[in-house]
C-alpha positions, 0 to 999 in steps of 0.5 A: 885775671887782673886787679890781684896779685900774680903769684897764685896764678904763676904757681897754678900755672906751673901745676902745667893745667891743660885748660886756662881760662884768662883775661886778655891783659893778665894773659899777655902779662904772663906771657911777657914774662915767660910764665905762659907758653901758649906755642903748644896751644890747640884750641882757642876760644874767644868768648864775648869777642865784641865785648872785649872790642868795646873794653879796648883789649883788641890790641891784647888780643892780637899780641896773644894771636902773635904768640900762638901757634898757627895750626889750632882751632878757634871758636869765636863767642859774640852777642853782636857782630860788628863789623870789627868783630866780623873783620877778626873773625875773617882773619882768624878762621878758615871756613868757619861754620856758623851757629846763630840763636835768631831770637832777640825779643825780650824773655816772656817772663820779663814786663818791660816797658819805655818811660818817657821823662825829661833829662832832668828828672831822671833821678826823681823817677829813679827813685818813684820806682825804687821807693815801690813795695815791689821793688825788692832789688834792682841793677840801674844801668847807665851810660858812662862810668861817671855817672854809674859812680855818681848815681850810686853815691847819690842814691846811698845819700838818699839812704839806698843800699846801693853800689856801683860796679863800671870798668875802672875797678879792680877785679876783686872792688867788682868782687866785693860789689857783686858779693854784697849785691848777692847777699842782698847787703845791697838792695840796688846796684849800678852798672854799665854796659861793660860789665852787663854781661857778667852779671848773673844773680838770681831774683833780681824784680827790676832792671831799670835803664836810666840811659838807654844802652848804645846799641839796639842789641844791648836791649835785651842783655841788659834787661835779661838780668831779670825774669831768669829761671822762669820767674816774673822780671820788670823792667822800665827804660827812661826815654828822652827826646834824644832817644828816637833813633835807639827806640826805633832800631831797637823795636825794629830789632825785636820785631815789636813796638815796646809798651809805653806806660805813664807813672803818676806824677811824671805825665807832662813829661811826653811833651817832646819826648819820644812816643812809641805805638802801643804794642798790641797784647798777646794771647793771655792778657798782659804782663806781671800783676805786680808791675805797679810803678808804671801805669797802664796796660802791661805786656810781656816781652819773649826772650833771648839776646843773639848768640853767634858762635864760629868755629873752625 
């Protein structure tokens, strides 16, 4: 991987391992210089392929795809499948056979629910439900790098133990970021999209969507950062009145409406907001007692995000 220095991974390499494991730019870097021969390659795995599409390696990949020989076996890894991804797939396999995991709701450990707030007052329901006795560490996710960095620096001005991890740091600042967040150095941290997926720590309480993700599918990834291990999650999304159409392909894709809740001091904020239709409870009452921040009935989601796997 990139953002450390070559020499470690050039005198591992030249131990002549049978399996390596690689980041699309660091690999092709190696290769370029002669220290990676893939010609003997068999088998190859691309793991989070749309993923790698939305981070730009795509033109990486192909170079790397140039470079190995063409009898192998491929393995393609995808939580979504776009039709980029479904057009490499198509080029790289022969009959390929299928696995897909068809359950996209949310885990039945995790209390998840939409907020409605104007633009504006985003950071000051941020910090309603941060600033909660049960709020013991939190991933805020956004949009846009920029505003992961600068949500971050505003929330240590308010004397938050935050940080912020996005696509512009090197591997070993993301690292340190995510070390700290582990060890509970950092109470809260700020995140997009990009780097969701790779975010594995256990006893996270809150995931708090301060934009909503780009795609229906990002749902259930970004809020499947809490409730792990059969533990009890929350997780609040903060919708606008730009938000309809996300808010409608999302439930559509859950096959459920999400629970719309209130927080006090934040009701005039339905006005021109998106309204979704409360979600009927389950068999069993609804979600977490401790869900105190937001108002209201609570309701649990089930689980999951959609795994796709072809193979050769």
């Amino acid at each position: 991987y990139g953002g450390v220095p070559m020499r470690k991974q050039v005198n591992a390499l030249h131990m002549r391992p049978e399996i390596v494991v690689g980041c699309p730019g660091r690999v092709l870097d190696l290769v370029e210089q002669g220290v990676l021969d893939l010609s003997m390659i068999e088998t190859l795995v691309l793991d989070e392929a749309d993923h790698m599409f939305d981070m730009g390696f795509m033109l990486d990949i192909r170079k790397i795809l140039r470079a190995l020989p063409k009898q192998r076996q491929n393995l393609l890894f995808s939580a979504t499948m776009p039709k980029e991804i479904r057009k490499l797939a198509n080029e790289l396999m022969r009959n390929p056979q299928v696995v897909e995991l068809i359950d996209t709701a949310p885990a039945a450990t995790i209390d998840h629910a939409l907020v409605l707030v104007a633009e504006q007052r985003k950071r000051d329901l941020l910090q309603h439900v941060l600033t909660k006795d049960n709020c013991d560490s939190a991933i805020v996710f956004t949009r846009t790098k920029h505003r992961a960095r600068r949500l971050a620096d505003q929330l240590r001005k308010a004397g938050h133990r935050a940080v912020g991890i996005q696509g512009n740091l090197s591997q070993a600042q993301r690292d340190r970021a995510m070390s700290g967040f582990r060890s509970r150095r950092f109470d809260i941290l700020v995140a997009t999209d990009i780097v969701a997926r790779g975010i594995d720590v256990s006893g996270v309480s809150h995931v708090i969507n301060f934009d909503v993700p780009n795609t229906p599918e990002a749902y259930t990834h970004r809020i499947g950062r809490t409730g792990r291990a059969e533990r009890e999650g929350i997780a609040c999304t903060f919708v606008t009145g730009q938000d309809h159409s996300w808010l409608r392909a999302t439930e559509r894709m859950i096959g459920s409406p999400i629970q719309l809740r209130q927080v006090e001091g934040f009701e005039t904020e339905q006005e021109g907001a998106v309204a979704s239709k409360p979600a009927p409870r389950r068999h069993g009452g609804g979600g977490p007692r401790s869900h105190r921040p937001l108002q209201g009935s609570g309701q649990a989601g089930r689980s999951g995000g959609r795994r796709r796997r072809r193979t050769r």
